[in-house]
Each structure stands twice: as structure tokens, then as C-alpha cells.
N, C-alpha and C positions, 0 to 999 in steps of 0.2 A: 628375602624378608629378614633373616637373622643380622645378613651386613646394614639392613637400615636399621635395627634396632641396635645393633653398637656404635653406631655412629647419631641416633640420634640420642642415645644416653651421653656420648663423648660431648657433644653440644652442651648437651642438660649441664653436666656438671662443669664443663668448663665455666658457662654463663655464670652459673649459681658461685662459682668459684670467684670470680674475679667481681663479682656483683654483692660478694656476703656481704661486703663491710656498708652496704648502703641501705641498709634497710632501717635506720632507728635516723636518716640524714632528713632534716627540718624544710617545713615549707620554704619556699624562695620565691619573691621578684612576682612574675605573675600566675603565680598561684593563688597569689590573695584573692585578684579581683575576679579569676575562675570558678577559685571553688572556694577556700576561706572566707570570702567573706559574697558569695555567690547563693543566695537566698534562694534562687533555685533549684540546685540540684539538689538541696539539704533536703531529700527526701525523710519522712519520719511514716509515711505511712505510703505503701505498694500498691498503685490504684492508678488510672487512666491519666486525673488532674494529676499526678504530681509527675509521670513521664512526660506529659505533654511539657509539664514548667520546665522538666529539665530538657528538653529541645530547642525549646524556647527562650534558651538562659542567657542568648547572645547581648541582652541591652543591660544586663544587667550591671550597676555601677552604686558601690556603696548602696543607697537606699533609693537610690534612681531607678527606675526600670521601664524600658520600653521592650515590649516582646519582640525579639527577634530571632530566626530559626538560624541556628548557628552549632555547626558540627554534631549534631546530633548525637549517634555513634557514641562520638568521644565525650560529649557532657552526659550522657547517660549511663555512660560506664561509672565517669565519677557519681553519679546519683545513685548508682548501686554500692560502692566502697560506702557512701554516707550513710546510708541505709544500714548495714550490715554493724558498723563501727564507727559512727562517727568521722570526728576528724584527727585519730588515730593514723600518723603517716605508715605504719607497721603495711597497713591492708593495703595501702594506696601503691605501695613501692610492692609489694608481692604480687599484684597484678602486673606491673609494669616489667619485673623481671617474668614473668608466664609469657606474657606478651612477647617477648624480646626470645624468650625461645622455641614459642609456637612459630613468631617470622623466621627464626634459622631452619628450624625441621623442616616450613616449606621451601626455603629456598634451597636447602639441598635436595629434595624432590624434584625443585622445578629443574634446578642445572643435570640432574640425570636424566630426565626427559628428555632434557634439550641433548644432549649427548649420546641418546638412546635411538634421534630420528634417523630416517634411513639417508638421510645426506652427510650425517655425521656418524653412524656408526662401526664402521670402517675402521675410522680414522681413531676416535675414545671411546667407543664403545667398550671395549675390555679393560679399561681402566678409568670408566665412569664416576663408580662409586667413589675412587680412590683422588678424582678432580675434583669432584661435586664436593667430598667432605673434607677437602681441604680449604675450599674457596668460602664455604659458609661457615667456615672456622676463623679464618683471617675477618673474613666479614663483622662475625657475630662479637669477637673478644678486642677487635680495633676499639683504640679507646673514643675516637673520634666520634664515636655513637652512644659516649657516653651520657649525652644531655637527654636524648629521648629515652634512656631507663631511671635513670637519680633525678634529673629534673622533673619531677610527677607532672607538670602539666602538660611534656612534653609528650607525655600517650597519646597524644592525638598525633604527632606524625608516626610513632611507632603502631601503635591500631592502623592507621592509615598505609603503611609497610607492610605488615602482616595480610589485610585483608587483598592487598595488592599484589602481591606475591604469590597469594594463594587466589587471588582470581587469574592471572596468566598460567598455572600451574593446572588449573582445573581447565583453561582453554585448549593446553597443549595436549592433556588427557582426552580431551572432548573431540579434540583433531585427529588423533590417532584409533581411536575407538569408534568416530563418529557413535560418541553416544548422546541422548538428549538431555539426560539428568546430570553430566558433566559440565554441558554447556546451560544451563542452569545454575549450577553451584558459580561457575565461573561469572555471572552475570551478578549474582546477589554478592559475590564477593567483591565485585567492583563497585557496585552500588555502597555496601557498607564501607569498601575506602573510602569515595568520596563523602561520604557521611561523618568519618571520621577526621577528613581534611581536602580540601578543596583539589589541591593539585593532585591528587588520583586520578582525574580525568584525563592522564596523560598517559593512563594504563591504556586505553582505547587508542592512541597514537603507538604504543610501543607494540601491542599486538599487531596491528594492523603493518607495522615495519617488520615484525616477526612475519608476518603473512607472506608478505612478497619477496622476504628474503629466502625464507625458508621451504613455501609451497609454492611460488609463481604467482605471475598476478594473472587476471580474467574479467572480462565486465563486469560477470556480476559480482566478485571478490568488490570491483573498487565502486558498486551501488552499494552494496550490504554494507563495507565497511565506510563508508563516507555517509551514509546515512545514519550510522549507530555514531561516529565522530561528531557530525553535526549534533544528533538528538542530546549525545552526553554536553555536548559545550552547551545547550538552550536548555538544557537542564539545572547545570551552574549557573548561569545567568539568574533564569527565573529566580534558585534559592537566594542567589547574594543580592537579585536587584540589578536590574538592567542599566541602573545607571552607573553601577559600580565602576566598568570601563569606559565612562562616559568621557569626554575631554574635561568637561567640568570638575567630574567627581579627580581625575586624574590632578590637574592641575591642584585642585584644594589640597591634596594627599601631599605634593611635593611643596606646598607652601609651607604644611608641617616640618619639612627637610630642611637639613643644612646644604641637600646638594640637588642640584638640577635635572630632570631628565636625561640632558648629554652628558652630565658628568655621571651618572649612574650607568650607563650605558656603555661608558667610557674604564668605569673602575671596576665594572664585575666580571670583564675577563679576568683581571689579575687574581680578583677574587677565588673562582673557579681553579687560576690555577694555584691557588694559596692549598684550597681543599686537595688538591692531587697532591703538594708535597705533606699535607697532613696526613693523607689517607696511608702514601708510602713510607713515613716517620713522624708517628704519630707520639712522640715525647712530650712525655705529662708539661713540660715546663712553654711547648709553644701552646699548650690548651689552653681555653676561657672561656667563660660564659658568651663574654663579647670581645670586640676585638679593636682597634682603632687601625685604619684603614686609608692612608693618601687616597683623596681625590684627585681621580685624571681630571686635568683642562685640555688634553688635546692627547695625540698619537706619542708624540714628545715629550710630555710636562705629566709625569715622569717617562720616561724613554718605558722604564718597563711596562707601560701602557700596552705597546708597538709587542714589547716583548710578549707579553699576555694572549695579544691577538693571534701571533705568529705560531707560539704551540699550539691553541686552540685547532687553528686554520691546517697544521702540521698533522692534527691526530684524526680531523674528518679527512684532510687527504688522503691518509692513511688507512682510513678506515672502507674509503671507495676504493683504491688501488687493490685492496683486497678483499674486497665484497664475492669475489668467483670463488679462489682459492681457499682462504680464510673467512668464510662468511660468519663464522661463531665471535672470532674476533672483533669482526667489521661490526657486527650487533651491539655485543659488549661495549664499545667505543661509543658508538650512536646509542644506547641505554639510558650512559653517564649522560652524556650531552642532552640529552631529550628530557629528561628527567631534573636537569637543574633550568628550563626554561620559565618555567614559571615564577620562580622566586630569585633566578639572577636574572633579571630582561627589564621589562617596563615598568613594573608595578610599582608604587612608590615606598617600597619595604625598608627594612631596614640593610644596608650594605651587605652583612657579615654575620650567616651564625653555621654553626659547627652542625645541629641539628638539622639542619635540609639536605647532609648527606648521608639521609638514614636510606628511603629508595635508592637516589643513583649508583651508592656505591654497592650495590648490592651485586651485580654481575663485576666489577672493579676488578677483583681477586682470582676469576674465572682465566684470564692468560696468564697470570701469575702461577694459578695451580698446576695449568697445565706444562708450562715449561717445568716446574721441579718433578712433576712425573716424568717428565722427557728425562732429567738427570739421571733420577733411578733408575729407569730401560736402561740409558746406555753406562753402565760400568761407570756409575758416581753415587751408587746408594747411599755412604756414608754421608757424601755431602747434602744429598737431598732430606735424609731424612733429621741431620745434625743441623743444618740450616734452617729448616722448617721450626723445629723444636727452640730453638734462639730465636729465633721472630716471635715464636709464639709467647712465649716466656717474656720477651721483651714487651709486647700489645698487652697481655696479662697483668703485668708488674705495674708499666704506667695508667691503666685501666682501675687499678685496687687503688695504686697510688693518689690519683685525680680524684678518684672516689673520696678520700680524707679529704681534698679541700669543701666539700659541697656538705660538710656536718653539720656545721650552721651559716648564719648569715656573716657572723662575723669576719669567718675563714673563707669563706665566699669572695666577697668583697675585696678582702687582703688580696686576695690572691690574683682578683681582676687588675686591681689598683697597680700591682706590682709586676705584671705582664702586658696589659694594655691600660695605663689609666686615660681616663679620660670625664671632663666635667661631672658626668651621670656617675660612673665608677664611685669616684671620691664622694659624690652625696651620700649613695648607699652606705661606705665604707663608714663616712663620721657619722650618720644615723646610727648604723652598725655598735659602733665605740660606744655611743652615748648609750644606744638603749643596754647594754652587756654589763654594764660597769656606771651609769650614773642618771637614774630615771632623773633625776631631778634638773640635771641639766638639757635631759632629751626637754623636756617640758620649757626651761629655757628658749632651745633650738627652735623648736616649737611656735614661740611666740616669735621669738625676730622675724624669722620664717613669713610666719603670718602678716608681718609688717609691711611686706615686699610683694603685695598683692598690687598694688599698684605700679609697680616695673611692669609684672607680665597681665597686667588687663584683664583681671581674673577677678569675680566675686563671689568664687567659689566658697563654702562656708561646709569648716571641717571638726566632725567632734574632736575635742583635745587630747581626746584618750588615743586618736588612731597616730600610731608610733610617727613622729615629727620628721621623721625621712621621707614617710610618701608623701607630706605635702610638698617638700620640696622637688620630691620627683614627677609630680605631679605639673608643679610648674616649669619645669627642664624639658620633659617631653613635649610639652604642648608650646612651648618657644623658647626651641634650643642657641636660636641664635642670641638671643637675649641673658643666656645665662650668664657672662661676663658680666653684666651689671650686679647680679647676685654676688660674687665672687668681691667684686670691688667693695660690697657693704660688710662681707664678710673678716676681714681683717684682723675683726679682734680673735675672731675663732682657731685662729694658729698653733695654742698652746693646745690643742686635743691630747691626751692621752689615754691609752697608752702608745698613741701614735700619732706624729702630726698630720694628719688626714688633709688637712686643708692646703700646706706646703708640696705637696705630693704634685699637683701640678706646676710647679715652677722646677720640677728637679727632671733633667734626663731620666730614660727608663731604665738605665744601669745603672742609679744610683740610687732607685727606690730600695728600703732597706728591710727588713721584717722587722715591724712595730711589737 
């Protein structure tokens, strides 16, 4: 008891540590239409209608609303911050960092557990604690996860981590102890993942891999657990809408896209492997909100297509080749993998975002810890523990550092513009400009803007007051391939200062310059 309470204080304040500078950093991007300007959760009074509205916040759009049950969990978390304090960002980011180290405390619980079974105890059992709190160290202070604590609307995948972590945690308890009230907790814990974010239902896939790797399989192992598999996917379903994975609804999603089913399918290995070289060199200067992305046309077109595949296809080899000997390992591997299925595979998502490696990488750091324990045993302490303390410091440093770009919009922006720009980037950015430094010409912006309703087929009808960037991002989202024509009207807008925002796309990425 005393080693997890130094180790989970070590957590605490690492987090708090590398997280202080985020707590006064301004709404961003889709916050607005969440919670800013999300008429539902603005709870003002604690009563049945106003939780049910904020369950129900999913249709909400400016003053449009259709009821739709939509993350639940996580829009009623925001309806408690609004309740409490308004839309004071102070309360909104203190939850987010609570959140962010309630998931480390469990996930070093859960990795001792797992270290603690009688097929692993042998082997790390006596150096449990000393794997388990290094791997949810690496985990917790990687800057890589910094969108799901400063990005505030990003609590829904962080809640969605936490209660997922702590329902296979409460599984593994419940396995060992065969208790009933463990396997309890561990049910309501997955339940409120999925409540907090849809792909938690991939918790019920990871157990059930835990099952057979760890206990053996048996008939009724693969009824029980194929019928809880089934029931949690017809559970998804029902909430999002059975048509949601319909071909129709599929198709419509990628008509929204600039890229096709095979090309998505095609670019999200590289993707995937983009996140592994993030996760192991996680330097503030490759981070971004978003990211801009070559589409694959084929295995070839780019060769690293082939290449992408190849590691991917390298690391499940790997991970079966040593599923006897190394079964901790061979899980860990198959975790990552299993866990980025749902948002790099079919869905018509958006390519690229830093935030969906809040679960998978969550076991990631687990071979890692282990081998720097292995250093210490054999007559290399200094390097183990010299090493470790450089890494950490390193994840720390660019973690505080990333944190300064997200203070406001402005800085946001800049920083996307000047690492990944791309059409949507520069809108926000010269939005950005204008509203910081010249309402009078955002009001300008505003109106051309509004000129250009006819390029994208739009009779959308916006108060004047709502800052003159979401209109335009409003029509960029909704037909991205059309943006070009906006750009062509835009010409005179060139002279932006205090940076030419609009020039930004005609210039290589190494010669964008800090405005």
C-alpha cells in the first residue's frame, strides 16, 4: 500500500506538473458547438429535464436542435462544470487534468495486476511496481496526449480512457478474486466508457483477448464472451442508429471527404505508423491540432504506403510468434492494434488526430519499462535510471512547451499553419488575425465570406456577431473540395497582418515564418 501511494502521488504531481501552464488556455475549434455555444448542457438549475437535455445535446447546432443521445457521460460532465461555474475555462481544464490522473492511478493498478498473475509472476512479479510505474509515467507525461487534457472538449476520449481502464482493472480483480462486486464495478465502468465515447466497446474485444491469452479458452468462455461482444456492439448500434454503418449512410460520410474509402484504407497504416514514431519522439515541433496527410492511391503511390503495411504486418507477426513465451508483450502489441480499429479502418473520419492515442497507447510503454528494469538487474543502474530521467524530462519539457501554443486561438492556429498548414488551418488562422487585432475588418471578412454562399450551395443564415471564421469554416467543412474556389475570390486578402495568413498556402512548409 505505501509503494502505491508514492507512486501514485509521483503521477499526481508529475501531471499537475507538466499540465500547470494549461489551466487559464481559451476555448478552441469544437468547443463552441459542444459546449460554448451548446444550449444544452448550460445547465442553471440540477433537476431530471436539464440532465436528460444534456444527454440529449447531440443535434444541437447554433439554435438548431434536434434531440440526439450523444456521449452522454461526457456532455454531462460538461453540464456539471456549467452548473457549478459557468463558462469559466478555470473549472473545465481542472477536471480534465483530475481525469487525466485518475486514468494513470488506474492504469498502474491495472499493469500490476497484470504482472501480478500467476503466468506472469515469476517472471515481474518482484519488480511490478517498479514496471507498472514507469510505463504509466511515460504514458501519462507523453506530450502526445496532450489534446485530450488542454483541448477541453477532448474529455470525452479522456473520460472514455479512464473509465476503460478502470473497467479491465476491475475485470482483472474480479478474475482473480472471483468476486461479484468487482465484476460489477468492472461492467458499469465500461458502460460509462462507452457513454463517454463510442469506441470503448473495444474494451469488451480487449478482455475477451485478455481471456484467452491469459486464462485459456473453453465453450462456455467463448458463449459468455461472444454474447456480451455481440450485446455491447447492438447496444452501439441501437444508440448511434442502425443506419449509421449503413452503406448509404457510409457513402454520404465520404461524399463529405476529400478522399475515398480505398484511399482511407490505404493512408491509415502510414497513419498508425505516424502515431508510433510520435508516441517514441514525441517533440513539441512535430505536434498539431491536425495534421496534413499524402493520400495513398495504391501500395506504390507513395511506396511508404507498402511501407506502413509492412511494419504494421511485422509487429502482429511478432506479436504471435511470441504469444507462448512473451504473452505480456504479444497483448501489449495486439492492445495498440485493437484499439486504433475503429477510428483508423472504415469510418469516414477525419485521417489524423493525435487524440485517439489516448487508450491504445496506454499499454505502449509496458515493453519499454520492462527492458529499462532489465538494465538496472543487470549492472547498468546508472544507465537505467539516467535514461529514464532524460526521457522523462524530455516528454515533460515538450508537454509544458506544446501547452504554450494552445493559450489562445491565435497561437493555435499559428502554430498549425506553420507545421501542417492546410486550406482549414489558414481559415482559422486569418479569422484568428482579424478577430485579435481588427474587429472591424473581421466584420469585413464576414461579409465577403457571406458573398460566397453561392460557390458552396449553402442558404445557411448566420448572426453577424458569430466571429466571420466559423462561417467560413463552416463552408470548408461541408465542401472541402470546393474550397479552392474560395481562395481564388480571395486575392485581395493577402495583405493580412500581422501575418500574411492567406500567402501561407503558396509557400513550402519550411518557409512558413512566425507572423
Amino acid at each position: 500500500m505505501k509503494r502505491n501511494l508514492i507512486i501514485f502521488a509521483v503521477l499526481a504531481v508529475a501531471i499537475l506538473l507538466v499540465y500547470s501552464n494549461s489551466f487559464k488556455t481559451e476555448w478552441h475549434f469544437d468547443d463552441s458547438v459542444n459546449i460554448t455555444r451548446n444550449k444544452n448542457i448550460h445547465m442553471t438549475e440540477f433537476n431530471w429535464q436539464s440532465i436528460k437535455a444534456s444527454w440529449f445535446s447531440g443535434g444541437q447546432r447554433g439554435d438548431i436542435y434536434h434531440p440526439i443521445l450523444y456521449r452522454p457521460v461526457s456532455m454531462f460532465s460538461f453540464a456539471l462544470n456549467y452548473y457549478f461555474h459557468g463558462l469559466d475555462v478555470l473549472g473545465y481544464h481542472i477536471v480534465n487534468v483530475l481525469v487525466h490522473i485518475i486514468a494513470a492511478l488506474f492504469l498502474f493498478l491495472f499493469i500490476v495486476q497484470v504482472l501480478t498473475l500467476p503466468k506472469l509472476r515469476e517472471k515481474y512479479g518482484d519488480y511490478a511496481w517498479q514496471i507498472a510505474g514507469i510505463a504509466a509515467l511515460l504514458w501519462a507525461v507523453n506530450p502526445v496526449q496532450l489534446t485530450n487534457i488542454t483541448y477541453i472538449v477532448q474529455r470525452q476520449a479522456a473520460l472514455c480512457g479512464m473509465f476503460y481502464i478502470a473497467g479491465v482493472y476491475f475485470y482483472i480483480r474480479a478474475r482473480k478474486s472471483k468476486s461479484l462486486h468487482q465484476y460489477i464495478l468492472s461492467g458499469v465502468a465500461i458502460v460509462l466508457a462507452v457513454g463517454s465515447k463510442e469506441n470503448a466497446i473495444m474494451a469488451l474485444f480487449a478482455i475477451a483477448l485478455f481471456e484467452v491469452m491469459f486464462f485459456g479458452v473453453t465453450r462456455k468462455k467463448l458463449y459468455v464472451f461472444g454474447g456480451l461482444i455481440v450485446g455491447g456492439v447492438l447496444l452501439v448500434l441501437a444508440v448511434q442508429g442502425w443506419e449509421t454503418f449503413s452503406g448509404a449512410k457510409l457513402a454520404a460520410g465520404y461524399a463529405k471527404r476529400d478522399f475515398t474509402l480505398a484511399q482511407r484504407l490505404l493512408t491509415e497504416p502510414r497513419v498508425v505508423v505516424f502515431y508510433i514514431m510520435l508516441l517514441l519522439f514525441p517533440y513539441h515541433g512535430l505536434l498539431s491540432l491536425t495534421h496534413v496527410v499524402p493520400l495513398s492511391h495504391g501500395l506504390l503511390n507513395p511506396p511508404e504506403t507498402l511501407v506502413g503495411l509492412l511494419i504494421i504486418t511485422l509487429f502482429l507477426a511478432l506479436a504471435l510468434l511470441k504469444i507462448r513465451k512473451h504473452p505480456l508483450i504479444a497483448y501489449c502489441i495486439f492492445f495498440f492494434f485493437l484499439n486504433h480499429i475503429v477510428e483508423s479502418s472504415f469510418l469516414p473520419l477525419e485521417l489524423v488526430y493525435e487524440h485517439r492515442n489516448y487508450v491504445p497507447s496506454m499499454l505502449f510503454f509496458v515493453p519499454i519499462a520492462i527492458v529499462i528494469i532489465h538494465l538496472y538487474r543487470h549492472w547498468l543502474k546508472s544507465v537505467a535510471i539516467v535514461g529514464t530521467a532524460l526521457v522523462l524530462l524530455f516528454m515533460g519539457y515538450n508537454t509544458y512547451t506544446q501547452n504554450k501554443v494552445w493559450v489562445d486561438d491565435l497561437s493555435l492556429w499559428h502554430d498549425v499553419c506553420k507545421k501542417s498548414p492546410d486550406p482549414r488551418s489558414v481559415f482559422n488562422y486569418a479569422g484568428s488575425i482579424y478577430r485579435e487585432h481588427d474587429l472591424k475588418r473581421a466584420m469585413e471578412f464576414w461579409q465577403i465570406s457571406y458573398q460566397f454562399n453561392h460557390v458552396f450551395g449553402t442558404d445557411y443564415k448566420e448572426d453577424p456577431n458569430i466571429i466571420p471564421y466559423g462561417r467560413v469554416m463552416y463552408m470548408a467543412y461541408n465542401n472541402y473540395k470546393k474550397v479552392k474556389l474560395l481562395y481564388d475570390h480571395a486575392q485581395g486578402w493577402e495583405n493580412l497582418t500581422p501575418a500574411n495568413a492567406w500567402t501561407i498556402r503558396r509557400k513550402p512548409q519550411n518557409e512558413i515564418k512566425d507572423g
